[in-house]
C-alpha positions as CSV (number, residue, x, y, z in Angstrom):
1,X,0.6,19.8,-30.3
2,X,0.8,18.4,-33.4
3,X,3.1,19.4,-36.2
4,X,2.0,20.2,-40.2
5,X,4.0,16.8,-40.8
6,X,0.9,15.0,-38.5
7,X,4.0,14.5,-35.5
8,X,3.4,15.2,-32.3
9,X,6.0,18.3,-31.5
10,X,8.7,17.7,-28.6
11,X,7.6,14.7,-26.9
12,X,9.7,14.0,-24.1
13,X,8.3,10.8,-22.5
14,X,5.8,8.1,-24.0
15,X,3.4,6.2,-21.7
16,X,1.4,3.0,-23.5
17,X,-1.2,1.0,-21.8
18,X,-0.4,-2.7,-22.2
19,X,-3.2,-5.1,-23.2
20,X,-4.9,-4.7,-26.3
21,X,-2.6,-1.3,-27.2
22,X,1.1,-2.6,-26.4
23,X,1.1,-6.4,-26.5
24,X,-0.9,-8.8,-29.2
25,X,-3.9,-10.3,-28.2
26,X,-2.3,-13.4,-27.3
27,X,-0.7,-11.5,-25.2
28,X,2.9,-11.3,-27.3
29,X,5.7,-8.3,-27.2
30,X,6.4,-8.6,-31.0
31,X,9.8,-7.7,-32.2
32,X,9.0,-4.8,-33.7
33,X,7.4,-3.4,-30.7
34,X,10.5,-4.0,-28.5
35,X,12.4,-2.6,-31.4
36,X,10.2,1.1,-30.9
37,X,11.0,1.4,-27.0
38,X,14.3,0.8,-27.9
39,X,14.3,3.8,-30.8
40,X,12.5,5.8,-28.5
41,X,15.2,5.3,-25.8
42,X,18.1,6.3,-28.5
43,X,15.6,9.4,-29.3
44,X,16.1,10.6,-25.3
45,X,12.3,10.0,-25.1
46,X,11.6,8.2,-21.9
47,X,8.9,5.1,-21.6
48,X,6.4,3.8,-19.1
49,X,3.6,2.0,-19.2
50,X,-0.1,2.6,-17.6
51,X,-2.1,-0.8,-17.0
52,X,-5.3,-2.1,-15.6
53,X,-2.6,-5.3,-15.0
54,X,-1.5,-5.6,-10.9
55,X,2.3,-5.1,-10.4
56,X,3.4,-8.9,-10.8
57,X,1.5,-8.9,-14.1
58,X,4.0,-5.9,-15.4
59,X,7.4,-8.1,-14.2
60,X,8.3,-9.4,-18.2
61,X,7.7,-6.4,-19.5
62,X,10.3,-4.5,-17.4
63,X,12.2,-7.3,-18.4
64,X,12.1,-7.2,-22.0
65,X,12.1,-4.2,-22.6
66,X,14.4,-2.6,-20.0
67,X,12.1,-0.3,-18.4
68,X,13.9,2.4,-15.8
69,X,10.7,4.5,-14.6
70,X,7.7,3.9,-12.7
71,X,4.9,2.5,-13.9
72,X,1.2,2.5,-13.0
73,X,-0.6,-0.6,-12.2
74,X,-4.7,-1.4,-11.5
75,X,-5.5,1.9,-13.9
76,X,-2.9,4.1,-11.9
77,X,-4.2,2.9,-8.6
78,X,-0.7,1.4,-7.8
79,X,2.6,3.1,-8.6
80,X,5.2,0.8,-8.9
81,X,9.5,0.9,-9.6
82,X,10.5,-1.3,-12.1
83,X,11.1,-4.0,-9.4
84,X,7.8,-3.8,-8.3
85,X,8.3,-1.8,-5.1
86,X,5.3,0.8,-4.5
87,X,6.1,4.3,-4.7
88,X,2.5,5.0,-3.9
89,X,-0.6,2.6,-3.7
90,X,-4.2,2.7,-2.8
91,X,-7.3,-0.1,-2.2
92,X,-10.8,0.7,-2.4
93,X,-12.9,1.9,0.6
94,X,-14.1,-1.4,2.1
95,X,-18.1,-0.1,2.3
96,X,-17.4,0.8,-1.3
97,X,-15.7,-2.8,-2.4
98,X,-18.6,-4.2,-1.1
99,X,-21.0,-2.6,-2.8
100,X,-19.5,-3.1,-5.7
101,X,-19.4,-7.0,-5.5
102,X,-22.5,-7.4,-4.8
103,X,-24.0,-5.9,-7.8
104,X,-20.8,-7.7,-9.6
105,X,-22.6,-10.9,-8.6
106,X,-26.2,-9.8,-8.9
107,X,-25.2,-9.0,-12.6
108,X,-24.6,-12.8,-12.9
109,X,-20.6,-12.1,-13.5
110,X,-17.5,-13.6,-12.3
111,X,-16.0,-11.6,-10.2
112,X,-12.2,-11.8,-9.3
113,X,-10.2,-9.8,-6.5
114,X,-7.1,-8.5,-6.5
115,X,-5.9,-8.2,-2.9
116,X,-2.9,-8.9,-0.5
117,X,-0.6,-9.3,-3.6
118,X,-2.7,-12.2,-5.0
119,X,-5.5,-12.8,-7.5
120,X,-7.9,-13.9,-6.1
121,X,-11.3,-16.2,-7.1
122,X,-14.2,-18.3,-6.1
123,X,-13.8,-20.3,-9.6
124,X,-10.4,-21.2,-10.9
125,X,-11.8,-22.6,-14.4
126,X,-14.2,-20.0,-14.8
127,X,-14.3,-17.8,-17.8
128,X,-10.7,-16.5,-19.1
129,X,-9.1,-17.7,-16.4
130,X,-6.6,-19.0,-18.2
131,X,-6.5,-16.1,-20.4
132,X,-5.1,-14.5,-17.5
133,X,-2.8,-16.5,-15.9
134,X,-0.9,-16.2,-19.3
135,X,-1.4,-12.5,-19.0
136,X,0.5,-12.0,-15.3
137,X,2.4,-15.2,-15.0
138,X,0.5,-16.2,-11.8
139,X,-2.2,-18.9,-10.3
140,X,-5.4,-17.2,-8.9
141,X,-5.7,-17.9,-5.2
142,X,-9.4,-19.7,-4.8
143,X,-11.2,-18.9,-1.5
144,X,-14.7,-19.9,-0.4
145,X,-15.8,-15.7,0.4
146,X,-14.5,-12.9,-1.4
147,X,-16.2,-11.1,0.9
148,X,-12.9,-11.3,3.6
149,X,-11.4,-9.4,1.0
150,X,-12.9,-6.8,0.9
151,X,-11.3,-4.3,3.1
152,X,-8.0,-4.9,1.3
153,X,-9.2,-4.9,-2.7
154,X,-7.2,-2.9,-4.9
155,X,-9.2,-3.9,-8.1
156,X,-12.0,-6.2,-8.3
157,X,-13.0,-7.3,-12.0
158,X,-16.5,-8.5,-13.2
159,X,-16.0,-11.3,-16.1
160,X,-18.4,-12.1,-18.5
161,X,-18.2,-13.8,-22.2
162,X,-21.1,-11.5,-22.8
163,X,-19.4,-8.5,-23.4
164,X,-22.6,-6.9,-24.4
165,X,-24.0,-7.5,-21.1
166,X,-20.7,-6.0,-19.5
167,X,-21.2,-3.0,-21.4
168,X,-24.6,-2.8,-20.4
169,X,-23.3,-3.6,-16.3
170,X,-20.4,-0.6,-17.1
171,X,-22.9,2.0,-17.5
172,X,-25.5,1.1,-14.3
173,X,-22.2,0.2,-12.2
174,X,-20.7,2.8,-12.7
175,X,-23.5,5.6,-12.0
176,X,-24.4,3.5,-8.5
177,X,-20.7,3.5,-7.3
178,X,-20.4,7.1,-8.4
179,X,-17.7,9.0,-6.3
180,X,-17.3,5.7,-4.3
181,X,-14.9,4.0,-7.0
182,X,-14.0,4.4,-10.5
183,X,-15.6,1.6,-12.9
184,X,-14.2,1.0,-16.4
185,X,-14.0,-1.9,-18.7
186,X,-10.3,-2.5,-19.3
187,X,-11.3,-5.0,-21.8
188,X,-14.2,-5.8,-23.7
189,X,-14.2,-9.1,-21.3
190,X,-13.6,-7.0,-18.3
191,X,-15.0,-4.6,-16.0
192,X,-12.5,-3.2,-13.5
193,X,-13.6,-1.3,-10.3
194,X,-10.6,0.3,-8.6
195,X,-10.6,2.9,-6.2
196,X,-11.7,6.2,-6.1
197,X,-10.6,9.4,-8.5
198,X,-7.3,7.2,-9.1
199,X,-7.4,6.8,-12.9
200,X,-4.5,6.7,-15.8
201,X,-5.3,10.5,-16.2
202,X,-3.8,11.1,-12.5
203,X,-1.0,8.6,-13.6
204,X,0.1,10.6,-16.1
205,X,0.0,13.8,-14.0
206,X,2.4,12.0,-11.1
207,X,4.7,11.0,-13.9
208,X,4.8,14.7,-14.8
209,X,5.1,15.8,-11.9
210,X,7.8,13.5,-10.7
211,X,9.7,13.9,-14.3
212,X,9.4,17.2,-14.3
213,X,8.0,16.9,-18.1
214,X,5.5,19.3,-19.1
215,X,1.6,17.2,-20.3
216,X,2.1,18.8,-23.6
217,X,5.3,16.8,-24.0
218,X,3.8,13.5,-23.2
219,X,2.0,11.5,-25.6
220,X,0.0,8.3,-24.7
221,X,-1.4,4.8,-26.4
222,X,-4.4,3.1,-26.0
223,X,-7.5,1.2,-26.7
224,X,-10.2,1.0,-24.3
225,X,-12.4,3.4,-22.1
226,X,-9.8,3.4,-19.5
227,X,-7.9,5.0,-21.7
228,X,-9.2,7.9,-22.5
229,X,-8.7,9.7,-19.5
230,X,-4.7,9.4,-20.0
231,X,-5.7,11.3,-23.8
232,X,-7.3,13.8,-21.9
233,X,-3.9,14.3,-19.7
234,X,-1.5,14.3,-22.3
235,X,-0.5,16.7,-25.5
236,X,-0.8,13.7,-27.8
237,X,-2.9,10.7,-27.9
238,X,-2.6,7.6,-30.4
239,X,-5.2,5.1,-30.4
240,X,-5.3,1.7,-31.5
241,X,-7.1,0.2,-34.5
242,X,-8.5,-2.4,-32.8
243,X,-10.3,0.6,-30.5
244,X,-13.9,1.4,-30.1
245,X,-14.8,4.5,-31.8
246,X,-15.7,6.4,-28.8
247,X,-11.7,5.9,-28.3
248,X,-10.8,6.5,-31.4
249,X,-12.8,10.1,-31.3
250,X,-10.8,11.2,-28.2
251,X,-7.7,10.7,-29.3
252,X,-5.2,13.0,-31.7
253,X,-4.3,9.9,-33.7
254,X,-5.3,6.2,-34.4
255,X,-2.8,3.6,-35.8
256,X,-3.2,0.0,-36.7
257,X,-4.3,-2.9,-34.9
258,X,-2.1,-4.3,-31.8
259,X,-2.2,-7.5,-34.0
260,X,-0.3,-4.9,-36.9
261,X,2.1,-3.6,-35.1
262,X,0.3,-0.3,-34.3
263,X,2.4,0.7,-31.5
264,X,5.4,0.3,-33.4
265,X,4.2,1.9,-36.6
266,X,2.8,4.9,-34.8
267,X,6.0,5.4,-33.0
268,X,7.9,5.7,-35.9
269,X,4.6,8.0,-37.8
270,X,4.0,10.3,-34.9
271,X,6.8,10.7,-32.3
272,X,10.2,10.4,-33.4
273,X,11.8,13.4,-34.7
């Protein structure tokens, strides 16, 4: 896909996950960045965006930079209009959800829901809390069981300050759940369990599908382990310099930091003509 020049060849739509790849890590749209779309737009080259965020956590986004396609929330789980509307939208099997929370807790993590259009919690000052609520605009509901919630979850998140420890809980999580749910950290903070064979991969397929854009022709950003299944979808794949090797490995491309512009910068190194 890629050109001698070290472009990718013909790309036709762009799809960026958010935290960590898109935004800086306090959460900031720098001007630059906003700048890119808006080159990318003038180029003919279409934009979405791919997040582990839930829909309300995308709205300033669409509003900043003018977004006019859909766009996939909880890791492609949800598919959402830029007005947050669902084109398509899935939860987890409830035997599945439950499952999952209990080894959550029996990990010693906190453990947040997403459910019924609200975030939901047993702790509201536990750890990166706040973190969040800067990161979709909203106040976690707090509720004495998450258990009730568990026939209607379309992520839950295990949250740890111990990221080695969540790295550790990916791995056995992950191989218990198995075809049950798909288990990813979206963060180094956070390990998101959303449902079953829904991943940013499959995003990226609907979008081609419903764009009618060839894979080959769409290139994708990243920086985590959710991430890499969107690579594996999509002719070109730039990931970020603040990425884990393993990231950096699968993709056709790394750039600088989120913190250095690297969205921007690869925009203008890789993809426009």
């Amino acid at each position: 896909m890629a050109a001698e020049s070290g472009k990718a060849a013909g790309i036709a739509l762009v799809i960026s996950d958010v935290d960590g790849t898109l935004v800086t890590g306090d959460k900031r749209l720098t001007g630059e960045t906003v700048a890119s779309v808006g080159r990318l737009r003038a180029a003919g080259i279409g934009f979405s965006i791919a997040s582990a965020r839930p829909p309300i956590g995308l709205r300033h986004l669409v509003a900043e930079l003018g977004l006019d396609l859909p766009m996939g929330a909880f890791n492609g789980a949800s598919v959402v209009r830029p007005d947050l509307s669902p084109l398509s939208e899935r939860t987890i099997p409830e035997a599945a959800a439950r499952a999952a929370l209990d080894r959550l807790l029996a990990e010693g993590l906190d453990v947040w829901v997403f459910a019924q259009g609200a975030w939901c919690l047993l702790d509201p000052q536990g750890p990166y809390t706040d973190l969040e609520r800067r990161t979709i605009g909203a106040e976690p509901r707090v509720v004495a069981d998450l258990g009730t919630l568990m026939g209607a979850a379309a992520k839950i998140v295990g949250v740890s300050r111990d990221h080695a420890h969540l790295a550790d809980c990916e791995t056995r999580i992950a191989a218990a759940l198995a075809e049950r749910a798909t288990v990813h950290r979206s963060q180094t903070y956070y390990l998101d369990v959303t449902p079953p064979h829904l991943d940013k991969g499959q995003f990226v397929t609907w979008m081609s599908g419903h764009l009618d854009i060839p894979p080959e022709r769409i290139a994708t950003f990243g920086d985590a382990g959710n991430d890499q299944p969107m690579f594996a979808r999509s002719g070109f794949s730039v990931a970020m310099g603040n990425a884990e090797d393993a990231v950096k490995a699968s993709a056709s491309a790394v750039t600088d930091s989120n913190d250095a512009d690297g969205f921007a910068h690869a925009v203008d190194r890789f993809i426009l003509p």
